[in-house]
C-alpha positions in Angstrom: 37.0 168.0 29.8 38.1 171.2 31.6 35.7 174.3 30.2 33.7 172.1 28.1 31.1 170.8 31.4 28.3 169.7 28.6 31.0 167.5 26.8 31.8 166.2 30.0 28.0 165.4 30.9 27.6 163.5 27.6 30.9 161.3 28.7 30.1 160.7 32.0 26.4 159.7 31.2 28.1 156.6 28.6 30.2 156.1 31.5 27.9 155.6 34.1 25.7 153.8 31.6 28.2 151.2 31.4 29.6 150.7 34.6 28.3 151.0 38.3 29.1 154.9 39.9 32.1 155.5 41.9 32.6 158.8 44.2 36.1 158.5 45.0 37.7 160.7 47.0 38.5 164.2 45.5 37.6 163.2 42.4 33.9 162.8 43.2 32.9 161.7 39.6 29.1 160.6 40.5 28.8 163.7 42.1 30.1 165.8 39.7 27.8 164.4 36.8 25.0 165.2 39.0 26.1 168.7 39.4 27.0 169.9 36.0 23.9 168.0 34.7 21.9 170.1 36.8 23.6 173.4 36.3 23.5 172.9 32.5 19.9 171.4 32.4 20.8 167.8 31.2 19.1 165.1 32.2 20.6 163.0 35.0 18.2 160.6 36.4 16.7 163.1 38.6 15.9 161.2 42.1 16.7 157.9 40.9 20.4 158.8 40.5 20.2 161.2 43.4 19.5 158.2 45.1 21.9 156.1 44.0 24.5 158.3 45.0 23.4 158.5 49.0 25.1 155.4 49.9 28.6 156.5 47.8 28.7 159.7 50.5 27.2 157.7 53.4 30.5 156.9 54.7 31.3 160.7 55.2 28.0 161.3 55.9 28.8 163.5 59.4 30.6 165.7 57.1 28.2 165.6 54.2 25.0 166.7 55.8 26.7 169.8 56.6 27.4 170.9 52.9 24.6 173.7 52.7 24.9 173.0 48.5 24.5 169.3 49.0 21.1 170.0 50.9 20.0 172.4 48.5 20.6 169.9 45.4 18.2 167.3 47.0 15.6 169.7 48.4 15.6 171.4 44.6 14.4 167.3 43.5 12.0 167.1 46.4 14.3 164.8 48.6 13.9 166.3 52.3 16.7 166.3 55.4 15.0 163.5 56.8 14.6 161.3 53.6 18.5 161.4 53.3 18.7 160.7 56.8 16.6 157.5 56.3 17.9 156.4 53.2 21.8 156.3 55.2 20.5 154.5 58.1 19.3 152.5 55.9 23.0 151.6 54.1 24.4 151.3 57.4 21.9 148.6 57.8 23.4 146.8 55.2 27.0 147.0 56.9 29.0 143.7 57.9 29.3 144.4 61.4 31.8 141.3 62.0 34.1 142.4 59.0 33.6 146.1 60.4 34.6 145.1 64.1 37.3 142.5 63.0 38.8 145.7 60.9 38.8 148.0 63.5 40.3 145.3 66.1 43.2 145.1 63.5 43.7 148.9 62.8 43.7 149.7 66.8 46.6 147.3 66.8 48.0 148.5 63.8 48.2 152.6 65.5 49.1 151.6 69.0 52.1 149.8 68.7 53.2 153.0 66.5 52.5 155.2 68.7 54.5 153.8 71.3 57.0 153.6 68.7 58.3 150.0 70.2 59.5 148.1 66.9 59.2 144.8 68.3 55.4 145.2 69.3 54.9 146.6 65.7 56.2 143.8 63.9 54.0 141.3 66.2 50.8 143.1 65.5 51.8 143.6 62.1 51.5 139.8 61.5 48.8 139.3 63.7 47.1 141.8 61.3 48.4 140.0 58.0 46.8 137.4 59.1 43.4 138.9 59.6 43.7 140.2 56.4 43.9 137.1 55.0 41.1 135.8 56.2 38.9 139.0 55.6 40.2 138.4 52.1 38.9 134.8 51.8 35.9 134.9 53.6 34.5 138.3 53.2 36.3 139.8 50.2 38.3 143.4 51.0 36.6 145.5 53.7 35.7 148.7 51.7 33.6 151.4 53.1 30.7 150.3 51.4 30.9 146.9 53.8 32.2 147.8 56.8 31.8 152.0 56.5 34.6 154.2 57.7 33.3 154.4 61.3 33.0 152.1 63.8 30.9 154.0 66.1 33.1 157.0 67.0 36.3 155.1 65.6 37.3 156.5 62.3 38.9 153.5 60.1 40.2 154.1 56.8 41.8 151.0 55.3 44.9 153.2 53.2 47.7 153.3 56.7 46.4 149.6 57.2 47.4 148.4 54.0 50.5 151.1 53.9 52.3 149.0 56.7 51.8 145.7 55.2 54.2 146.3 52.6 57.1 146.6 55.4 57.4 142.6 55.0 59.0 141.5 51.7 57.6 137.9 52.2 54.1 139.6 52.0 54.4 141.9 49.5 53.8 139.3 46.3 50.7 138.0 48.0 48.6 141.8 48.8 50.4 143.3 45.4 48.4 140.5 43.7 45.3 140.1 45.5 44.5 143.7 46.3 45.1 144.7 42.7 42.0 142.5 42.2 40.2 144.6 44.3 41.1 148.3 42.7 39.9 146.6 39.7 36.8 145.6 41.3 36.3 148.9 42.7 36.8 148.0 46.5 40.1 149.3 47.1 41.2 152.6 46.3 43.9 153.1 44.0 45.6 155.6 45.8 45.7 153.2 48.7 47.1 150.2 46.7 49.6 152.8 44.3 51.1 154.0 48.2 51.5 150.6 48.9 53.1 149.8 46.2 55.7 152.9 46.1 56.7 152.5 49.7 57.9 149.5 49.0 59.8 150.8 46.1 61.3 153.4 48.3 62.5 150.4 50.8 64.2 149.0 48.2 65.3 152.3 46.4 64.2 151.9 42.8 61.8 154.8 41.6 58.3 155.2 42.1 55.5 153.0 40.2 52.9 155.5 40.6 54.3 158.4 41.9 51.8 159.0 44.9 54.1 160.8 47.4 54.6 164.4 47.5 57.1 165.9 45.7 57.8 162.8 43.0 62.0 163.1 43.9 62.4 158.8 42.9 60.4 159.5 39.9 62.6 158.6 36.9 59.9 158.2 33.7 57.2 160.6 34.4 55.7 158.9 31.0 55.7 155.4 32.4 54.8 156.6 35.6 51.7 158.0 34.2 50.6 154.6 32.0 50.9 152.9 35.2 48.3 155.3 37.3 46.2 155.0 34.1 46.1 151.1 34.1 44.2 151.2 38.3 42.5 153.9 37.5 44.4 157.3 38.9 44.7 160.4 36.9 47.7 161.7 35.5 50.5 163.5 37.8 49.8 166.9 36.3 46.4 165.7 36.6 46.3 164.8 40.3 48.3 167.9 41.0 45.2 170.1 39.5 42.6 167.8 41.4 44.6 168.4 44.5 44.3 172.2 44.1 40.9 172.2 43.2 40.2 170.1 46.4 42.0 172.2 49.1 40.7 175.2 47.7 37.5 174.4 47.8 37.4 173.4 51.5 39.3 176.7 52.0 36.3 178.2 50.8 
């Protein structure tokens, strides 16, 4: 779709017609289709989808509101400061504040044994933490950011290192390989997270990457099959992501 933005409009409209809108990280395709829609004058959805795509940002919201061209999108449609502002404590409303204070209990366990760097404590809370997993899993489904946010008042609680160190235990790994696939395919996890969980246990065992996620792609040995397996949960080529990567940093740079 590169140089050809109005193409890309007309294929992300079927797409979002079709399925529900994701905003994932660096790849921000809700957010895009808004953009190029409005830049090329193509319908969108005007406020509706504006909208809509509040609550995909909300996690990052302390971050968001500062993006001057964010602002200025919303005020062009007649949706004020204080009308974003409303509809995101409204979201966080809608947060599962047990799953969001049961994940944070497990992610402060999961840093501060690794800080200390003491391999016997990390192990413990390692299982303690499978464990809570578990029953997240079965009771409450997987904590994405649209049910517990990435926040837990000041805490900042991303699930990816969470799920990285689970992987450590090979009489784990069949049980979250399996069960957080379903929730990439859902939409709940993030492939990235589930890919780099995947290839650091490849790299335990020393056979070559399954998706390739780690800098550098040294224990890649089929860039081709590589690249079908990112395709099948959802994660651009690695030429691809390399280009998305650039594009990112740069445009924080700026």
């Amino acid at each position: 779709m590169a140089k050809q933005p109005e193409k890309a409009i007309k294929l992300y409209k079927a797409l979002f017609r079709k399925y529900h809108p994701l905003n994932q990280e660096r790849i921000e395709e809700y957010e895009t289709y808004i953009r190029l829609s409005d830049q090329h004058q193509k319908k969108f959805g005007g406020k509706k989808s504006l909208y809509k795509l509040i609550p995909l940002v909300a996690p990052y919201w302390i971050y968001k509101k500062q993006n001057s061209k964010f602002i200025k999108l919303y005020k062009k449609y007649g949706i004020d400061s204080l009308d974003m502002e409303r509809k995101v404590a409204q979201w966080k409303k809608r947060l599962n504040q047990k799953l969001a204070d049961s994940f944070a209990v497990a992610f402060k366990r999961d840093q501060s044994s690794r800080n200390d760097l003491n391999y016997q404590e990390i192990t413990k809370n390692d299982k303690k933490n499978i464990e809570l997993l578990k029953w997240m899993f079965e009771n409450y489904g997987f904590p994405s950011m649209q049910k517990i946010g990435l926040l837990n008042g000041d805490f900042f609680m991303p699930s990816g290192p969470l799920l990285l160190h689970m992987t450590d235990y090979d009489e784990y790994h069949q049980y979250f390989k399996t069960k957080i696939l379903e929730y990439v395919k859902s939409g709940e996890c993030p492939p990235r997270d589930y890919a780099a969980m995947i290839d650091r246990n490849n790299l335990h065992h020393k056979v070559p990457y399954t998706y390739g996620v780690y800098q550098g792609y040294e224990n890649i040995k089929d860039s081709a099959t590589v690249n079908r397996n990112r395709k099948n949960i959802g994660l651009p080529s690695l030429k691809h992501a390399q280009l998305i990567a650039k594009d990112f940093f740069k445009k924080n740079k700026n």
